[in-house]
C-alpha positions as CSV (number, residue, x, y, z in Angstrom):
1,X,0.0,0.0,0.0
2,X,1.4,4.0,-1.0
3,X,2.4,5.3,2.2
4,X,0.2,8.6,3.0
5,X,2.4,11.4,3.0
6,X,3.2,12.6,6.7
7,X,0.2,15.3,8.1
8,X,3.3,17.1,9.0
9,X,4.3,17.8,5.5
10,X,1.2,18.8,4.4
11,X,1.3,22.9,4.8
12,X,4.1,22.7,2.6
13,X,2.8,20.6,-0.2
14,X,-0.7,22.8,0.1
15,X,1.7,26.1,0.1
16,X,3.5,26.0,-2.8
17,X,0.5,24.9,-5.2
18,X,-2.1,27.0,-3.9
19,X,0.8,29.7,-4.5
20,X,1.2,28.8,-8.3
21,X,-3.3,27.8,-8.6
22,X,-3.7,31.9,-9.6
23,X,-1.6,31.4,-13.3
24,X,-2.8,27.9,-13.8
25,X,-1.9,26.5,-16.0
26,X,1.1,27.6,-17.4
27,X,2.5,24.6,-18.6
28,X,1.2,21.5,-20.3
29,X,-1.2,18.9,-17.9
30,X,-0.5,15.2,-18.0
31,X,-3.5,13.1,-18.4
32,X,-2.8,9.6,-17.0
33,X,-5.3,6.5,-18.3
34,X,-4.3,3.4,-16.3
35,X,-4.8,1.1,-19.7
36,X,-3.2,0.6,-22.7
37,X,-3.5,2.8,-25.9
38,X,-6.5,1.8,-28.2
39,X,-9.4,0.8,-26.1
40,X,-12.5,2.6,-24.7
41,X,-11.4,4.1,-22.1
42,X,-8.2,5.8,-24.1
43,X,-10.5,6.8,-26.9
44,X,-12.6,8.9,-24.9
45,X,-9.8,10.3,-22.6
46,X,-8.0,11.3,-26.1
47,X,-11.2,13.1,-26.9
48,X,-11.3,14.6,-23.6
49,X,-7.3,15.4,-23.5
50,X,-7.8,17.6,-27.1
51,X,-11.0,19.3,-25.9
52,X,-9.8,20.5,-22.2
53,X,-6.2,21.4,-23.9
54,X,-8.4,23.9,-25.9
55,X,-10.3,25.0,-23.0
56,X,-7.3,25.8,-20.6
57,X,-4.9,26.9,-23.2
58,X,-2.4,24.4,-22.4
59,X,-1.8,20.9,-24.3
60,X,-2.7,18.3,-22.2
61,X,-0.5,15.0,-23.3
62,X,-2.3,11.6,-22.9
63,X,0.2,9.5,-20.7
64,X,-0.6,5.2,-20.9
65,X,0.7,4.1,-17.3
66,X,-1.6,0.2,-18.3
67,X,-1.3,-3.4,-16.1
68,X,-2.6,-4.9,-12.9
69,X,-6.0,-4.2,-14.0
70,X,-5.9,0.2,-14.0
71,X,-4.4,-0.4,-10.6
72,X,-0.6,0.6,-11.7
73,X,-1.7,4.2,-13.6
74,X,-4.1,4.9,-10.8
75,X,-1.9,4.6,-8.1
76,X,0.8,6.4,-10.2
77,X,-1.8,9.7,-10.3
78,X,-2.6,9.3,-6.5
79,X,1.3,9.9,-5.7
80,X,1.6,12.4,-8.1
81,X,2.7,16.5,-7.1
82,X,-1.2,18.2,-6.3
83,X,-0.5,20.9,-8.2
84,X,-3.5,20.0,-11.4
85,X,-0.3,19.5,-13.6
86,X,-1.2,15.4,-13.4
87,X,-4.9,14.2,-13.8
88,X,-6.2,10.8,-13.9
89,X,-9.1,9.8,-16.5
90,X,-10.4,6.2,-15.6
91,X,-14.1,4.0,-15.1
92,X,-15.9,3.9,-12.0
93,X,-14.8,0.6,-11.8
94,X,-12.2,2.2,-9.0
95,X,-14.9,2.6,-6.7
96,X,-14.5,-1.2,-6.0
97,X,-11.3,-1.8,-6.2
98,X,-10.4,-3.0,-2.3
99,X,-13.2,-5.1,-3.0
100,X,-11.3,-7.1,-6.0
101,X,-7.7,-6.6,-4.7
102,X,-5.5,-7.1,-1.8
103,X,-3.5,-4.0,-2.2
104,X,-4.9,-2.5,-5.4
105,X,-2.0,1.0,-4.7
106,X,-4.4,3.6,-3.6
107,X,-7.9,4.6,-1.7
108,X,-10.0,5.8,-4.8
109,X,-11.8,7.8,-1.3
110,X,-9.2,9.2,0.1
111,X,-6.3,9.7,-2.2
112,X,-8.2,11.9,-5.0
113,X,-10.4,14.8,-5.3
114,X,-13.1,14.2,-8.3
115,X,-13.2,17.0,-11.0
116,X,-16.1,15.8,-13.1
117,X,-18.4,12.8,-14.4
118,X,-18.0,13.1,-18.4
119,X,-19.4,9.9,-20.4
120,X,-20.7,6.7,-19.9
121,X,-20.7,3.5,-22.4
122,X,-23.9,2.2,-22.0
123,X,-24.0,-1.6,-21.1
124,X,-26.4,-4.2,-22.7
125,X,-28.6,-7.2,-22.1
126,X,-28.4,-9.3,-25.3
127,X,-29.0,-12.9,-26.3
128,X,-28.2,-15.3,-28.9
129,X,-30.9,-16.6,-31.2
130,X,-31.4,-20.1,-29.2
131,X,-32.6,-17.8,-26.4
132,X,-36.6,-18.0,-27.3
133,X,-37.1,-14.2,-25.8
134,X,-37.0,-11.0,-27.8
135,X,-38.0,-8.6,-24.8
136,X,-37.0,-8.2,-21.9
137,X,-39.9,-9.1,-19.7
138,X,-40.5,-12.5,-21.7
139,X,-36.5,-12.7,-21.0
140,X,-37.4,-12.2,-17.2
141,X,-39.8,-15.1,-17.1
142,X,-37.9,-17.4,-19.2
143,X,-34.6,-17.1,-17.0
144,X,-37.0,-17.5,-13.9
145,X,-38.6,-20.8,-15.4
146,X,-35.4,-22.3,-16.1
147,X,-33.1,-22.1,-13.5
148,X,-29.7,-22.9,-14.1
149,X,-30.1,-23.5,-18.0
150,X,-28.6,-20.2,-19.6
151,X,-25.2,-19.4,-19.1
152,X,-23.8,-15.5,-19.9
153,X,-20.1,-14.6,-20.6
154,X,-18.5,-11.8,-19.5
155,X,-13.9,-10.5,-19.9
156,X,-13.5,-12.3,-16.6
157,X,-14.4,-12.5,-12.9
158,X,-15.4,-9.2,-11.3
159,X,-15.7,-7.3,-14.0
160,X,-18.8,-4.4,-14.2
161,X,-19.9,-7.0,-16.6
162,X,-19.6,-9.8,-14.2
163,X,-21.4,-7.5,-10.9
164,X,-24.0,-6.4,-13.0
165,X,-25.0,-10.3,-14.0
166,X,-25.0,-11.0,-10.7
167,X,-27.0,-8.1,-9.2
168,X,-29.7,-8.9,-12.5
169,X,-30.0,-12.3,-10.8
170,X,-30.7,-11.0,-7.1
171,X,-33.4,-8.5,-8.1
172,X,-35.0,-11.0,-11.0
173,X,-35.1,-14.0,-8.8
174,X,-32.8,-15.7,-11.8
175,X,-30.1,-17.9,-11.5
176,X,-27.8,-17.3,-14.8
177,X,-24.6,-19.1,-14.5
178,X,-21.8,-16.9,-15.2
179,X,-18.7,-17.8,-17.5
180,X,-15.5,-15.9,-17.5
181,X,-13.8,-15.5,-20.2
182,X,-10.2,-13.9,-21.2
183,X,-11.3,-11.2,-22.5
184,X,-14.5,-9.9,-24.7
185,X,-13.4,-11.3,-28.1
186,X,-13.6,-14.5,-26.9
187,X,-16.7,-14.3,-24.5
188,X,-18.7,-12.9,-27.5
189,X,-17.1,-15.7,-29.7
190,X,-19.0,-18.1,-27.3
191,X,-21.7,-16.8,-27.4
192,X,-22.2,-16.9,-31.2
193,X,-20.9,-20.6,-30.3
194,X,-23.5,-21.1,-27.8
195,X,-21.3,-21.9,-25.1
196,X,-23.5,-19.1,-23.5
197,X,-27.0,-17.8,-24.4
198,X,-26.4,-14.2,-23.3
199,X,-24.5,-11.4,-22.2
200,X,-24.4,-8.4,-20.4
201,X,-21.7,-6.5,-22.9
202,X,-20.6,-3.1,-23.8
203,X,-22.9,-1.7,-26.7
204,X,-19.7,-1.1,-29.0
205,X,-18.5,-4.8,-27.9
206,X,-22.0,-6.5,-29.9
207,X,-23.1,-3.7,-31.9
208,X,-22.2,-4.6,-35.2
209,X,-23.3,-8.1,-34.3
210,X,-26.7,-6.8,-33.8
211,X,-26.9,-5.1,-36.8
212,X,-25.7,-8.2,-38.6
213,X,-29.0,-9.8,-36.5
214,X,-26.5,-12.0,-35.2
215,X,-27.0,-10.7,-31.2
216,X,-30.4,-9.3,-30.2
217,X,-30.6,-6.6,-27.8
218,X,-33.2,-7.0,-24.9
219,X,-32.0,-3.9,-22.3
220,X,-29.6,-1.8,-21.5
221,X,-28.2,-1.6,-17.9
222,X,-28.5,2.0,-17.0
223,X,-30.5,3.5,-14.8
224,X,-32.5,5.2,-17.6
225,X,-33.0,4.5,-21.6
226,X,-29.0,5.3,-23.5
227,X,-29.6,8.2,-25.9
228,X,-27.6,5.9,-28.6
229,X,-30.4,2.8,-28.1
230,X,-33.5,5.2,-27.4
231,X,-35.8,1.8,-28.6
232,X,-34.2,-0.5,-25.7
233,X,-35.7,-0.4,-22.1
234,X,-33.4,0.6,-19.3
235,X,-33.6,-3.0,-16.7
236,X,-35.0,-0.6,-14.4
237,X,-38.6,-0.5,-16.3
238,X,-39.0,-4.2,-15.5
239,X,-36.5,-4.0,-12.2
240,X,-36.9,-0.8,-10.1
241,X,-33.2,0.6,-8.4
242,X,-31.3,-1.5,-11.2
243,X,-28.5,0.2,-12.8
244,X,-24.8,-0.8,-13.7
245,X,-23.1,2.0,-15.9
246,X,-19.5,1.9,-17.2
247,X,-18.7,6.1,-16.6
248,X,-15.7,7.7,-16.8
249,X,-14.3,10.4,-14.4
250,X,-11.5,13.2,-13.8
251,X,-9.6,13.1,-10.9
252,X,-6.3,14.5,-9.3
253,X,-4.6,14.1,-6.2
254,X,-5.9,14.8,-3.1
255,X,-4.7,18.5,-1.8
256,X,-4.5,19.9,-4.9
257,X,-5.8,23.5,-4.7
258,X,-9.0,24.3,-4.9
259,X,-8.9,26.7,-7.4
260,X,-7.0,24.5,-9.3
261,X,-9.9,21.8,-9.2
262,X,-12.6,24.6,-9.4
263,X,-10.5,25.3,-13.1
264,X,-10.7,22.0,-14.5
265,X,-14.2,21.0,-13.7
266,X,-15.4,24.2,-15.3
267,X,-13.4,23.4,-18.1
268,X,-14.8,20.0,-18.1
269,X,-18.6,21.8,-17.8
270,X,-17.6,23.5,-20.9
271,X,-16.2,20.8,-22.7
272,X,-19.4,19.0,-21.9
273,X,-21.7,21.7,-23.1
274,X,-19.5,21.9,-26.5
275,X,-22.1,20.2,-29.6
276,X,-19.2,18.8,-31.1
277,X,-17.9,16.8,-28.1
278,X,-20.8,15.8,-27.7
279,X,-21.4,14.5,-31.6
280,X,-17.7,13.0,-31.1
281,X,-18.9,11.3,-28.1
282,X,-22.1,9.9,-29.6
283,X,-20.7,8.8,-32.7
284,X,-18.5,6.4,-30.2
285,X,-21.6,5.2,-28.7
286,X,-20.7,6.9,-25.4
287,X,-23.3,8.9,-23.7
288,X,-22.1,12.1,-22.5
289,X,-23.4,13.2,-19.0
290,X,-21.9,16.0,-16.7
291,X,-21.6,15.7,-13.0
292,X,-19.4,18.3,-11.0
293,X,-16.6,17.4,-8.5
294,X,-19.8,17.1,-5.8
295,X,-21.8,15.6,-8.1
296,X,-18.9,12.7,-9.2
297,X,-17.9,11.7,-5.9
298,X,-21.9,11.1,-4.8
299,X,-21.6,8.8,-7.8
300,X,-18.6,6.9,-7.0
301,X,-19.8,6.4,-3.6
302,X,-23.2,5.2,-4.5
303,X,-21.4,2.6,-7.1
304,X,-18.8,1.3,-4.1
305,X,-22.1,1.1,-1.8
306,X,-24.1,-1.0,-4.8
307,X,-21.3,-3.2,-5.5
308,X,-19.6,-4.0,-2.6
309,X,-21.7,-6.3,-1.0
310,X,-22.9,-8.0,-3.8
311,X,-18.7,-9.0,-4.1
312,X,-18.5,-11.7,-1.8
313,X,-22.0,-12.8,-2.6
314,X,-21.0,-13.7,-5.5
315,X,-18.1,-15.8,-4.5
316,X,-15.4,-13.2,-5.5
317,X,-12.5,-13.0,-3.3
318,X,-9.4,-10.6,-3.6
319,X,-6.7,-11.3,-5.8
């Protein structure tokens, strides 16, 4: 575990900032994503990097810190100077992460300050044509009547994918056998194979699939309908207080100014209110969505209350 920096210390590390927050920035920002270049969450934070660089003046250089599962990047950002010179853009899948490791590297509570909600990749119920259901109330009451016969795939144990299978089944009253895979190529491949009859995937995981009417879509996971899949239910029509989001959020270390975070969420607020970020975003098949720095860490907590019991019910134990 990061050793906390001593309380002794801290005057001087809030000094010296909070001297320089008044010309911030004046230099370019560092935006770490804990994963590897190419995938969803490095596609938006590119996006994001380009749009607040033109916002605060300064270029802000996306920095790729991958491995141990986001933990190594995350914990990178946590030790990082608070001046708002290094920023980490990751999922909400942080808000779990003592739940799912030993000594994940950092307290996603206590080591960060949160900027600003951005986007979230909506998540979605589909099935396989051997699945004799085509909405997601007859889905409901076909999982219910045959407990135990439908299996769905998800990237691997503990995954949002994995949780949000698992919470599905306490609040249908299903029992939906899961089956990790290594990684979503594969899970989807077994799916189209059969090996499992549905999935709870990301929408730009299956949605050429479903276009192909190869995969058909039953719900999507949110707490409300995905502007990208405006046809598809939200779960919570048929299941009231379900919702399991992929989102993405701005953070930097705790004790960094105020002033300085004040500055980059109202960047990120006008970022967010920019048409053509938005269009970018949509075009991905993210849905854009701003909370402020209040407004991110309510949403953080609410997701580490949701998820962390449901953890060891389903038989997950720390790695």
């Amino acid at each position: 575990m990061i050793r906390r920096r001593s309380l002794l210390a801290a005057p001087a590390l809030i000094a010296a900032p909070a001297a320089r927050a008044a010309g911030y920035p004046d230099r370019p920002l560092r935006l770490i994503v804990p994963f590897p270049p190419g995938g969803g969450t490095d596609n938006l934070g590119r996006l994001v990097a380009k749009a607040l660089g033109d916002r605060l003046g300064q270029t802000v250089v996306v920095e790729n810190r991958g491995g141990a599962g986001g933990n190594i990047g995350v914990a990178m950002a946590a030790q990082a100077t608070p001046d708002g010179y290094t920023v980490l853009f990751n999922g909400n899948g942080m808000a779990i992460s003592r739940e799912l490791f030993k000594n994940p590297g950092f307290n996603w509570d206590t080591d960060f300050t949160w900027v600003a909600r951005t986007a979230s990749t909506p998540i979605l119920l589909v099935v396989n044509e051997h699945v004799p259901a085509r909405t997601l109330r007859d889905f409901i009451a076909y999982a219910r009547a045959n407990p135990g016969r439908l299996n769905h795939g998800t990237a691997g144990a503990g995954t949002p994918f994995h949780l949000g299978g698992e919470l599905f089944n306490e609040m249908a009253g299903t029992r939906i056998v899961h089956v990790p895979y290594r990684g979503t190529g594969p899970s989807v491949a077994g799916l189209l194979g059969n090996e499992v009859q549905c999935m709870f995937a990301s929408s730009t995981g299956v949605d050429g699939l479903i276009r192909d009417g190869k995969l058909f879509p039953l719900a999507n996971l949110a707490g409300k309908r995905a502007r990208g899949w405006p046809q598809l239910p939200s779960i919570a029509e048929e299941l009231p207080g379900y919702a399991a989001e992929l989102w993405f959020v701005l953070g930097v270390p705790r004790r960094t100014p105020e002033e300085v975070v004040l500055r980059l969420e109202a960047a990120t607020r006008e970022m967010m209110a920019d048409p053509v970020f938005v269009r970018l975003c949509e075009a991905r098949g993210l849905d854009p969505e701003f909370l402020d720095s209040a407004g991110a860490t309510r949403a953080l907590e609410a997701d580490h209350a949701r998820w962390a019991p449901i953890i060891p019910r389903a038989g997950i134990t720390p790695e």
